[in-house]
mmJSON file of the N, C-alpha and C atoms, coordinates in Angstrom:
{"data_MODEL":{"atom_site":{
"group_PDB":["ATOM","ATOM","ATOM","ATOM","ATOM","ATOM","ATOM","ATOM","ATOM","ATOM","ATOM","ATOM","ATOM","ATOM","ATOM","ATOM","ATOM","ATOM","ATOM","ATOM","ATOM","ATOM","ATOM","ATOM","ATOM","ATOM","ATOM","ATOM","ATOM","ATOM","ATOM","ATOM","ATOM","ATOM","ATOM","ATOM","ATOM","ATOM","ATOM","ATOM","ATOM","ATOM","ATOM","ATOM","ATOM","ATOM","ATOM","ATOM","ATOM","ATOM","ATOM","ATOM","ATOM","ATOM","ATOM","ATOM","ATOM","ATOM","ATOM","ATOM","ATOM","ATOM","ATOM","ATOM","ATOM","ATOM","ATOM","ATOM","ATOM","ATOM","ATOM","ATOM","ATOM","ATOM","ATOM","ATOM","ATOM","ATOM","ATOM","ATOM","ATOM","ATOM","ATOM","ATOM","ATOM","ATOM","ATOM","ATOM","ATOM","ATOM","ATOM","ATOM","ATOM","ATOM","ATOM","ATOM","ATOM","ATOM","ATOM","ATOM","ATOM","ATOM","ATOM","ATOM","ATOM","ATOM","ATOM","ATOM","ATOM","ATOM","ATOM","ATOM","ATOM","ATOM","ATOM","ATOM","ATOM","ATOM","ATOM","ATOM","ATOM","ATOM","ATOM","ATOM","ATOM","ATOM","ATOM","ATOM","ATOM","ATOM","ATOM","ATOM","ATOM","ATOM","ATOM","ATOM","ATOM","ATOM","ATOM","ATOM","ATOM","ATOM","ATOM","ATOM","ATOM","ATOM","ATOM","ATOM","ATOM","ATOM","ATOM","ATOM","ATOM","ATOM","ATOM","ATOM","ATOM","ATOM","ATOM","ATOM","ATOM","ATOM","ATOM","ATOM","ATOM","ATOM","ATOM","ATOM","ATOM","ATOM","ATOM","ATOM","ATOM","ATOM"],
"id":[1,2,3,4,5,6,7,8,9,10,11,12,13,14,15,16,17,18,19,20,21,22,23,24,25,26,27,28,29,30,31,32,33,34,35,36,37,38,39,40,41,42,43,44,45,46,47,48,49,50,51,52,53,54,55,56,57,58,59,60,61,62,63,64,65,66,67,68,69,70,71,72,73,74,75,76,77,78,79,80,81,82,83,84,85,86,87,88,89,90,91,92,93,94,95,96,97,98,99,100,101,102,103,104,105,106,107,108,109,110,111,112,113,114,115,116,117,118,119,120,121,122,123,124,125,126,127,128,129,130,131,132,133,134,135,136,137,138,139,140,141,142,143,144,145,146,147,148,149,150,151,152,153,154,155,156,157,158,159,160,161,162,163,164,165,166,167,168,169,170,171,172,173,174],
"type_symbol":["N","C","C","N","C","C","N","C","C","N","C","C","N","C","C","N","C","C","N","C","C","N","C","C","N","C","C","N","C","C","N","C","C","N","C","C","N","C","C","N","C","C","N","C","C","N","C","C","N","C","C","N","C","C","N","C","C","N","C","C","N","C","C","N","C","C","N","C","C","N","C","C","N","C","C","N","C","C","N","C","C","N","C","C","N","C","C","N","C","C","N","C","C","N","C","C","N","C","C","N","C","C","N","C","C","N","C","C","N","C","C","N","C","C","N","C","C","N","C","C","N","C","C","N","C","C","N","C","C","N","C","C","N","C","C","N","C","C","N","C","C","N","C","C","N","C","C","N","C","C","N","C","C","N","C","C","N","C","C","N","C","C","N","C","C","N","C","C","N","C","C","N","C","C"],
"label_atom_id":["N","CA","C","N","CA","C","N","CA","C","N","CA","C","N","CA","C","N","CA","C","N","CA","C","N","CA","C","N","CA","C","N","CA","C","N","CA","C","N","CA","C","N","CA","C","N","CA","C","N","CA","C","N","CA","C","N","CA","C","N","CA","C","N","CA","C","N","CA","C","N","CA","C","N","CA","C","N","CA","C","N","CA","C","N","CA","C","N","CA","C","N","CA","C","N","CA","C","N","CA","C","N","CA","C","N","CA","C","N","CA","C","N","CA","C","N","CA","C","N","CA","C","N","CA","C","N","CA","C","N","CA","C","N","CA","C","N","CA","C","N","CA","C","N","CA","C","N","CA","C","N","CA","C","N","CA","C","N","CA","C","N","CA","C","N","CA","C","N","CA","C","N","CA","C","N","CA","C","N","CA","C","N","CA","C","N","CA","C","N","CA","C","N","CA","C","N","CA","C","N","CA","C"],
"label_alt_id":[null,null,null,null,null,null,null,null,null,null,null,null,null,null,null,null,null,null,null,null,null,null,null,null,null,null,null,null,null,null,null,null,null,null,null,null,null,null,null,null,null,null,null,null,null,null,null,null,null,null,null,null,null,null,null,null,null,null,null,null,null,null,null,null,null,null,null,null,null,null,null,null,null,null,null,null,null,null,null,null,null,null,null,null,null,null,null,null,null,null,null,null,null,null,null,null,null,null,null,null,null,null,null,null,null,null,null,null,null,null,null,null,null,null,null,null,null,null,null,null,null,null,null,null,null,null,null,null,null,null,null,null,null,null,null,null,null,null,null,null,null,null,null,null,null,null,null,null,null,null,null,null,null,null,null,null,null,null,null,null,null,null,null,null,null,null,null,null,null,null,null,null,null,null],
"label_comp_id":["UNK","UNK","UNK","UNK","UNK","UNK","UNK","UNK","UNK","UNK","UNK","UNK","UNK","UNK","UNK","UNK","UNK","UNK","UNK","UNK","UNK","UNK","UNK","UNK","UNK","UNK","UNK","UNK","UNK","UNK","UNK","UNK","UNK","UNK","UNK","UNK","UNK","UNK","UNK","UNK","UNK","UNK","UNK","UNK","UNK","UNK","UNK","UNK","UNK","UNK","UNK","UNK","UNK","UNK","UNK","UNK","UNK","UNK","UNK","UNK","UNK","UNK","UNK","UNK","UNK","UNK","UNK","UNK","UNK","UNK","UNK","UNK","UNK","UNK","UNK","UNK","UNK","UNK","UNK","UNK","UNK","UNK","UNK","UNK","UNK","UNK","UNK","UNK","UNK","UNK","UNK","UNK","UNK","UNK","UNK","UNK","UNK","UNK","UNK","UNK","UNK","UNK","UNK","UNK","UNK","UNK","UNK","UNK","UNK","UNK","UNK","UNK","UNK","UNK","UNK","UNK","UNK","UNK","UNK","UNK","UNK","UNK","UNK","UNK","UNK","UNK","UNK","UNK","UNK","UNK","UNK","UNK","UNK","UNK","UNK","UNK","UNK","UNK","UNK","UNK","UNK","UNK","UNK","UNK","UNK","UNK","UNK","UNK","UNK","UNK","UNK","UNK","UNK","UNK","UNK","UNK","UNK","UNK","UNK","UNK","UNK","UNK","UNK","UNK","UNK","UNK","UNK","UNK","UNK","UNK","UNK","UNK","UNK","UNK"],
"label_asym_id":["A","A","A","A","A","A","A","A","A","A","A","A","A","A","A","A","A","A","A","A","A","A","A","A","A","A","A","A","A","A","A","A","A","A","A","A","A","A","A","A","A","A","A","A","A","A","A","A","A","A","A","A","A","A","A","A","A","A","A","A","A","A","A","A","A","A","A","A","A","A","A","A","A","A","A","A","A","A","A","A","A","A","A","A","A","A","A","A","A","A","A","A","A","A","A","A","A","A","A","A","A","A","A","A","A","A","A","A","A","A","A","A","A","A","A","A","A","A","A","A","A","A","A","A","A","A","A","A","A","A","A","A","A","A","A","A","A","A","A","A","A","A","A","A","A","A","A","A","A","A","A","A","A","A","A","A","A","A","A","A","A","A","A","A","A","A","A","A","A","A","A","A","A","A"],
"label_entity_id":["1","1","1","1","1","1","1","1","1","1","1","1","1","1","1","1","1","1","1","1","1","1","1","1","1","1","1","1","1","1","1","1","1","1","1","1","1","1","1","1","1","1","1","1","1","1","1","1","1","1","1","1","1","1","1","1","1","1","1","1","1","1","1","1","1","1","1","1","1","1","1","1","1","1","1","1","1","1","1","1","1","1","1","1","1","1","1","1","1","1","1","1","1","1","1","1","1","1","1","1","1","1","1","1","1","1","1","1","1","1","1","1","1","1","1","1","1","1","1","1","1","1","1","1","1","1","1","1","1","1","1","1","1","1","1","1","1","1","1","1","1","1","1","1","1","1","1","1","1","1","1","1","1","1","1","1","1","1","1","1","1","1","1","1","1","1","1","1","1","1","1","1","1","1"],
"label_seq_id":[1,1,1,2,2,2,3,3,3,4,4,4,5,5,5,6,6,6,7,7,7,8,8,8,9,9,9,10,10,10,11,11,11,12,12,12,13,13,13,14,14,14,15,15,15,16,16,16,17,17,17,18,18,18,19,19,19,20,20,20,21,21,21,22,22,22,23,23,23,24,24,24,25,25,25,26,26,26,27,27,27,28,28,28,29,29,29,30,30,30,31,31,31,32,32,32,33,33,33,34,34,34,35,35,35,36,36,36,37,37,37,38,38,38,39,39,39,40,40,40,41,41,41,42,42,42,43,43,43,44,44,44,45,45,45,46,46,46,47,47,47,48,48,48,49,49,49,50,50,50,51,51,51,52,52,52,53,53,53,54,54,54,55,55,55,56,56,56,57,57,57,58,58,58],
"pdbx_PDB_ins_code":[null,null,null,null,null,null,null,null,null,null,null,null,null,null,null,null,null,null,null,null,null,null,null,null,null,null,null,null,null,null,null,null,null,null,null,null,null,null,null,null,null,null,null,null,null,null,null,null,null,null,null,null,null,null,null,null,null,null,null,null,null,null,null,null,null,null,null,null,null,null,null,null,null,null,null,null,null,null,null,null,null,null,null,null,null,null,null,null,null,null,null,null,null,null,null,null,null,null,null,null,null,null,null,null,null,null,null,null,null,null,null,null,null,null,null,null,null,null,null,null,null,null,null,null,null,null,null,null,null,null,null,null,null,null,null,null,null,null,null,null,null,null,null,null,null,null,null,null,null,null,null,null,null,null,null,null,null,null,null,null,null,null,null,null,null,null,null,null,null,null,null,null,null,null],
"Cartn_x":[-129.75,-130.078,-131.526,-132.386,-133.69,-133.51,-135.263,-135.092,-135.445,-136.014,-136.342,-134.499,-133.86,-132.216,-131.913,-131.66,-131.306,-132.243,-133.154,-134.038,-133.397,-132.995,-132.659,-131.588,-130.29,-128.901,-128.711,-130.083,-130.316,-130.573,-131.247,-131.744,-130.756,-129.776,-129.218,-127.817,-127.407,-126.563,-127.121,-128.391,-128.8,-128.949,-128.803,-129.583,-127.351,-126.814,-125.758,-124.833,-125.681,-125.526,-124.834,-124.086,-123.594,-123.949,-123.602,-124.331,-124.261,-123.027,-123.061,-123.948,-123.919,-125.435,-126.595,-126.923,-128.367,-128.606,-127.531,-127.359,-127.927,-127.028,-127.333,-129.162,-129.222,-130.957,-131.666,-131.569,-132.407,-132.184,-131.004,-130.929,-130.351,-129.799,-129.047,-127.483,-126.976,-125.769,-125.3,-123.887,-123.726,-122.696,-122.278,-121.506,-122.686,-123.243,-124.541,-125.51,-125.575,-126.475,-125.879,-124.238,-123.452,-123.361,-123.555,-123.541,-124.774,-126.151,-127.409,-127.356,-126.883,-126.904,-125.268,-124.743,-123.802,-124.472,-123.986,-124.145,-124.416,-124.808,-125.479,-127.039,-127.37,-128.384,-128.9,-127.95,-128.762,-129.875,-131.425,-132.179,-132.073,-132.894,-132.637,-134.072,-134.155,-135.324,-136.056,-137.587,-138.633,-138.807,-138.277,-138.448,-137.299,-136.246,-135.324,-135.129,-136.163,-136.543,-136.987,-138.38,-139.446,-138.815,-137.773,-137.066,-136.554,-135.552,-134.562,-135.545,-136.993,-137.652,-138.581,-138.592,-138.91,-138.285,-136.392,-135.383,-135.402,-135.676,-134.77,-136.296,-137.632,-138.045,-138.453,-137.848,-137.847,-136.487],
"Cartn_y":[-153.4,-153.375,-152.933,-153.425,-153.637,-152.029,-151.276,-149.692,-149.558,-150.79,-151.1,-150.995,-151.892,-151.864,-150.136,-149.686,-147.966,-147.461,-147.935,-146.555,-146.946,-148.176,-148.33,-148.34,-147.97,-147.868,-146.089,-145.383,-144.307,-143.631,-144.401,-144.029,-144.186,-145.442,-145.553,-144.844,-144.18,-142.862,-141.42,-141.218,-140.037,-140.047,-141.111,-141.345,-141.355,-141.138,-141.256,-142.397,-143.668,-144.773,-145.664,-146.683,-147.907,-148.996,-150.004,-151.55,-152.307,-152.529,-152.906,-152.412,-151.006,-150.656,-150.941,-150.873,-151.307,-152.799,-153.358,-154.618,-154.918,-154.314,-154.433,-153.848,-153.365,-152.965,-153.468,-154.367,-155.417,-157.004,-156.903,-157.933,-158.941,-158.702,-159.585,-159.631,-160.696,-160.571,-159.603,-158.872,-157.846,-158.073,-159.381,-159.354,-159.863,-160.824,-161.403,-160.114,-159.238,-157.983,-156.973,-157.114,-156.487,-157.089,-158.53,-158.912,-158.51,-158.901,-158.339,-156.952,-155.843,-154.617,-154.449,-155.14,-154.868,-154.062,-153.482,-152.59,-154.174,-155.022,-155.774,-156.085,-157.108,-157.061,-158.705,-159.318,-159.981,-159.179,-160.167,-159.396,-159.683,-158.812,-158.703,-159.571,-160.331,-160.628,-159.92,-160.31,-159.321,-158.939,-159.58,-159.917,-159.083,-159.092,-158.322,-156.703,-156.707,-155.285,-154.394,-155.488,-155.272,-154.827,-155.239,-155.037,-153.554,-154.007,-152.717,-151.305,-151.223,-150.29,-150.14,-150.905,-150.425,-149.663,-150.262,-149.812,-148.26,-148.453,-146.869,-145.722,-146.651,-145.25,-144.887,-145.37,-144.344,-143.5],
"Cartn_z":[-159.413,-158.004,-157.862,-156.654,-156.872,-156.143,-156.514,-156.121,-154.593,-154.094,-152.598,-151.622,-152.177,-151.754,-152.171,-153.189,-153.144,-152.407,-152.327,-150.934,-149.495,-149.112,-147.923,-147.92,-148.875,-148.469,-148.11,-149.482,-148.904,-147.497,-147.068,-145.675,-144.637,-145.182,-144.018,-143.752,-145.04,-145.043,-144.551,-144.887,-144.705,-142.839,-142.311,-140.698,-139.709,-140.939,-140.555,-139.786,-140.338,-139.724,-140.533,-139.886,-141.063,-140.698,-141.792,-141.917,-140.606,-139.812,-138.302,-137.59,-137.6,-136.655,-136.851,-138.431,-138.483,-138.171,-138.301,-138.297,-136.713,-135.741,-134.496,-134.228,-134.894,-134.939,-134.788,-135.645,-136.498,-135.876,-134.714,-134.508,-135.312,-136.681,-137.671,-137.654,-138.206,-138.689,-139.624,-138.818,-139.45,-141.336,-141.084,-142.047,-143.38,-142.975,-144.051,-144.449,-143.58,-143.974,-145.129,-144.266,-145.747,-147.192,-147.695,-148.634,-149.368,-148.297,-148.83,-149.257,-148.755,-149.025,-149.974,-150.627,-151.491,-152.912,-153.414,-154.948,-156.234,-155.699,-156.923,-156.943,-157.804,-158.597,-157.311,-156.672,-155.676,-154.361,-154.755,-154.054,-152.623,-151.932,-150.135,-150.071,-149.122,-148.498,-148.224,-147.854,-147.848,-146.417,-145.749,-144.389,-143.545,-144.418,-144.143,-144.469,-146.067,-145.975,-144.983,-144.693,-143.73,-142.323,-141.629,-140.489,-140.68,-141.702,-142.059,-142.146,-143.28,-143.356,-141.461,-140.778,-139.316,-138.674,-138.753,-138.133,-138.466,-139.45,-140.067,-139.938,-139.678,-139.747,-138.323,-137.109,-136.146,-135.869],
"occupancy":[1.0,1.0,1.0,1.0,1.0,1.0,1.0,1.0,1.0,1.0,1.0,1.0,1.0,1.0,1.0,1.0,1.0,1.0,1.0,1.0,1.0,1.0,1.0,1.0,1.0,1.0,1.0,1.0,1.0,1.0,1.0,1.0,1.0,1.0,1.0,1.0,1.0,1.0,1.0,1.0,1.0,1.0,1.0,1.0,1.0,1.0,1.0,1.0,1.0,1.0,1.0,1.0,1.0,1.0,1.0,1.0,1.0,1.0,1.0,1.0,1.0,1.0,1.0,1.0,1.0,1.0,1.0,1.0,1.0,1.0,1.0,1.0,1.0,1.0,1.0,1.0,1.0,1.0,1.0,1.0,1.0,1.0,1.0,1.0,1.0,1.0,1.0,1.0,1.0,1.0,1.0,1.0,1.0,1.0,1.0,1.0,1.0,1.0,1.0,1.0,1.0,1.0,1.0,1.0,1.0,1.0,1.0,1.0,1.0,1.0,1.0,1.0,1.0,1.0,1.0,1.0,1.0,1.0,1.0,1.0,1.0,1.0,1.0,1.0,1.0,1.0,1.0,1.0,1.0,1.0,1.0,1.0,1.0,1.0,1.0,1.0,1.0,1.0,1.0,1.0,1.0,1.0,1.0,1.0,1.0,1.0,1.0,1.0,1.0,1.0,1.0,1.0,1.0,1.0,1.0,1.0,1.0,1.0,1.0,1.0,1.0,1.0,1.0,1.0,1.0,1.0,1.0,1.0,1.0,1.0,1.0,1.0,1.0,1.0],
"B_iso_or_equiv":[0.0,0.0,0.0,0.0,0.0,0.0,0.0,0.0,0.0,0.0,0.0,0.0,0.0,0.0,0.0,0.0,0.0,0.0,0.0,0.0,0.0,0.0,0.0,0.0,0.0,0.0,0.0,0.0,0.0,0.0,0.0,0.0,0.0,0.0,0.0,0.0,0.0,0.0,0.0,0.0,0.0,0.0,0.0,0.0,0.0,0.0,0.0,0.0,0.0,0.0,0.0,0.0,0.0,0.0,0.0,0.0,0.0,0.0,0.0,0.0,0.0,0.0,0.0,0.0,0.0,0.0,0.0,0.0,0.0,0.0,0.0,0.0,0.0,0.0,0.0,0.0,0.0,0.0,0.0,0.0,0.0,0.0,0.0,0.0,0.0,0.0,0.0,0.0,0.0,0.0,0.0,0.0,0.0,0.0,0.0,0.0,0.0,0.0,0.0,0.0,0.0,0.0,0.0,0.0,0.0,0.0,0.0,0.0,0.0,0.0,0.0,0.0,0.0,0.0,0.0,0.0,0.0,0.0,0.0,0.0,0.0,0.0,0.0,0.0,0.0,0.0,0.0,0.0,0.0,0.0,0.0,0.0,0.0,0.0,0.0,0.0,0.0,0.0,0.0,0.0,0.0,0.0,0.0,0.0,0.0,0.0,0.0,0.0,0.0,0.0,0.0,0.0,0.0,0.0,0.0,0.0,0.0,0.0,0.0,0.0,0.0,0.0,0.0,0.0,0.0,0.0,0.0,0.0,0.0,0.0,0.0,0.0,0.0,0.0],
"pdbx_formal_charge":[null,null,null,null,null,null,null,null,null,null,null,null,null,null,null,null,null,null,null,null,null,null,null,null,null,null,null,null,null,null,null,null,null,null,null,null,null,null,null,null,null,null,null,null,null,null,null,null,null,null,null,null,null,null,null,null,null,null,null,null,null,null,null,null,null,null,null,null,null,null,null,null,null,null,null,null,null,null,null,null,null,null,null,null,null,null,null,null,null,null,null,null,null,null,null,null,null,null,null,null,null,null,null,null,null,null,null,null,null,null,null,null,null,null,null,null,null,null,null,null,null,null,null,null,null,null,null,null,null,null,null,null,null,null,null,null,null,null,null,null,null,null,null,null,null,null,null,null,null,null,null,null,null,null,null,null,null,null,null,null,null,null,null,null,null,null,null,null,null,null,null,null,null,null],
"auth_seq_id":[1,1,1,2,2,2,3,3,3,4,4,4,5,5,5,6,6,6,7,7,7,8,8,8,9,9,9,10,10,10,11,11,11,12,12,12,13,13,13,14,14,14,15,15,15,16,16,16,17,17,17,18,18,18,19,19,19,20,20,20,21,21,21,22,22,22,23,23,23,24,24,24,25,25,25,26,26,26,27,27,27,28,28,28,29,29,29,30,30,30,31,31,31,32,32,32,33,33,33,34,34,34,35,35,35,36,36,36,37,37,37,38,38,38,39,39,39,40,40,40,41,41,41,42,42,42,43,43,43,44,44,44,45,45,45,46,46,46,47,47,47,48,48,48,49,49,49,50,50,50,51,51,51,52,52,52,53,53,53,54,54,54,55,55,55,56,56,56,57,57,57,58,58,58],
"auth_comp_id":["UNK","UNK","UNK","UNK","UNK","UNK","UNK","UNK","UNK","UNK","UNK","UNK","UNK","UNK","UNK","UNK","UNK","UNK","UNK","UNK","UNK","UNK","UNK","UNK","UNK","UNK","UNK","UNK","UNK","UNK","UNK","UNK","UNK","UNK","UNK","UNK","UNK","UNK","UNK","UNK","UNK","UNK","UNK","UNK","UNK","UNK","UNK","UNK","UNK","UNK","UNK","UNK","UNK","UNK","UNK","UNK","UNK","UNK","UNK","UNK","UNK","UNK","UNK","UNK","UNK","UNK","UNK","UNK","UNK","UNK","UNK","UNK","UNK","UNK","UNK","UNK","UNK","UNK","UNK","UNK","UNK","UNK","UNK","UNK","UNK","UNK","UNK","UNK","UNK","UNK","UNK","UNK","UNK","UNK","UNK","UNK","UNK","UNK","UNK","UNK","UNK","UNK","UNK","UNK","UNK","UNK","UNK","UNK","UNK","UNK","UNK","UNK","UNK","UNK","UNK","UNK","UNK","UNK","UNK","UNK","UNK","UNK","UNK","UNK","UNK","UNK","UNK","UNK","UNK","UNK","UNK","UNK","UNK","UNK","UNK","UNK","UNK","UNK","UNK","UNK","UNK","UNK","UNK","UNK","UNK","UNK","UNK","UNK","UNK","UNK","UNK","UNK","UNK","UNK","UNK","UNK","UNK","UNK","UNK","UNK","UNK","UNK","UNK","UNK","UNK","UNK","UNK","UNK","UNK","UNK","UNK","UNK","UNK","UNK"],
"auth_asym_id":["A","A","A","A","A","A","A","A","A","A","A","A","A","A","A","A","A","A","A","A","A","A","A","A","A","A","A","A","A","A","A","A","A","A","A","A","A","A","A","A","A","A","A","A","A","A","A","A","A","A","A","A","A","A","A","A","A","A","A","A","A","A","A","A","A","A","A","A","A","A","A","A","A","A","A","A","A","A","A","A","A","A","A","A","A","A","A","A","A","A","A","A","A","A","A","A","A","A","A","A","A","A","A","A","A","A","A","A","A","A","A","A","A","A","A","A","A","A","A","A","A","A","A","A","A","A","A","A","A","A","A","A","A","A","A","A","A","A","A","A","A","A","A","A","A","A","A","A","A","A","A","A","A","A","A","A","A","A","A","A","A","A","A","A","A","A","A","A","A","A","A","A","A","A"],
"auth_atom_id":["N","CA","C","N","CA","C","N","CA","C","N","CA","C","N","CA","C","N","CA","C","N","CA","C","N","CA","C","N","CA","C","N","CA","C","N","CA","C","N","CA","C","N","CA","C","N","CA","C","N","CA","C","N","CA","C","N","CA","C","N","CA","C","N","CA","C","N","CA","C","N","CA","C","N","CA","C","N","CA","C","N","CA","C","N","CA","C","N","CA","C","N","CA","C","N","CA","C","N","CA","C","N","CA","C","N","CA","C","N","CA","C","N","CA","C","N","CA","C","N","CA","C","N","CA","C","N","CA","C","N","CA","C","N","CA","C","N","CA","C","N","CA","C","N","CA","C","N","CA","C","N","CA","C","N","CA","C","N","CA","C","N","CA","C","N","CA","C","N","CA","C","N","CA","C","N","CA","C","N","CA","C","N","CA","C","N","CA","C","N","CA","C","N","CA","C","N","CA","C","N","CA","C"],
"pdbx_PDB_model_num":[1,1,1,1,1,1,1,1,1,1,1,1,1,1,1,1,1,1,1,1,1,1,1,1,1,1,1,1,1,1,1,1,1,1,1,1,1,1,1,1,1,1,1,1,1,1,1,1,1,1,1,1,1,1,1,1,1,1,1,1,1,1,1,1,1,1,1,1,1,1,1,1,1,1,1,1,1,1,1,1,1,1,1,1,1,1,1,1,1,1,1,1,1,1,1,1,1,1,1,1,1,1,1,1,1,1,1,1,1,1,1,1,1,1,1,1,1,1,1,1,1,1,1,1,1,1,1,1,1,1,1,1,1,1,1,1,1,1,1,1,1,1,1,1,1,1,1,1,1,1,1,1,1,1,1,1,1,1,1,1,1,1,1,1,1,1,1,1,1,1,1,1,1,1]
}}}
């Protein structure tokens, strides 16, 4: 798993939040966001990082 995906599954436990919400954040599908953020070695988009790392840092 890429260390960009563990920093942002990090964040998004520590913010006390789950994948539907960020999902709703970000404006994405919540179920396609969960596959992206699953515990494997498929990477996340950059674009989708890029959102997710906005979401989470306010």
């Amino acid at each position: 798993m890429s260390v960009q995906k563990d920093e942002i599954l990090e964040k998004i436990q520590a913010k006390g939040l789950n994948v539907p919400q960020v999902a709703e954040a970000i404006q994405f599908d919540p179920t396609l966001l969960g596959l992206y953020l699953a515990g494997d070695s498929y990477p996340v988009p950059t674009r989708i990082l890029k959102k997710l790392s906005e979401a989470l840092a306010n």
